[in-house]
N, C-alpha and C positions, 0 to 999 in steps of 0.2 A: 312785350314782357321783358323784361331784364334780370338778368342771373346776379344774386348774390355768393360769394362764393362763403364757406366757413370753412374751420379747421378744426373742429370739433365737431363731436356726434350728432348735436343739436344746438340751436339757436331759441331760446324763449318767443313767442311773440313781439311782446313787447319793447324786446333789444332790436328787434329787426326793424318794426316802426321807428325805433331812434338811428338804428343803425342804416339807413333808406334817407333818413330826413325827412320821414315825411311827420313828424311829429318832432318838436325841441325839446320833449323831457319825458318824465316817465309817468309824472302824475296827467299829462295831458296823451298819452299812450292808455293811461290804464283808462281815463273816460272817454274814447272813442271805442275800446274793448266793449269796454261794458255797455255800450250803448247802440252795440250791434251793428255799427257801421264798417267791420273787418270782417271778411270771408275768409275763409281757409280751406285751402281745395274745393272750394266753388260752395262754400255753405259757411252761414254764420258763424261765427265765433267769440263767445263771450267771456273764455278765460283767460286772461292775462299772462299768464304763466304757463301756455299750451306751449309745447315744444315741437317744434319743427326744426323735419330732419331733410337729408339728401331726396331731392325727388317731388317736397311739400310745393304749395303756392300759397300765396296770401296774395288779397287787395284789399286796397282801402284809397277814396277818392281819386277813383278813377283809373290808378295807378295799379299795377300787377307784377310780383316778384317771386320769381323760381328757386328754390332754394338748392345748392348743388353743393 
């Protein structure tokens, strides 16, 4: 698992997939969102604009990131 760090309260989903790499833009962030392929703290998540904060986890293809 790998720690992303922020400097704010929260990070959107979305920005985090861009901001990871693991996705190059936002309209190809928002259809893996919506398409059920991202967990967040170990359970589906289908909203694009879900916030995660200090503490949160997301994965997607295979890949696992900590949110601190």
């Amino acid at each position: 698992m790998e720690s992303i760090e922020i400097s704010t309260e929260f990070i959107r989903l979305d920005a985090l997939l861009k901001l990871t790499g693991l996705v190059d833009t936002g309209g190809q962030a928002k259809f893996v969102i919506q398409n059920g392929e991202v967990s967040v703290n170990g359970e589906t998540c289908t909203m694009r604009g879900k916030k995660l904060r200090s503490g949160d986890t997301a994965s997607y293809a295979g890949k696992e990131f900590a949110v601190r």
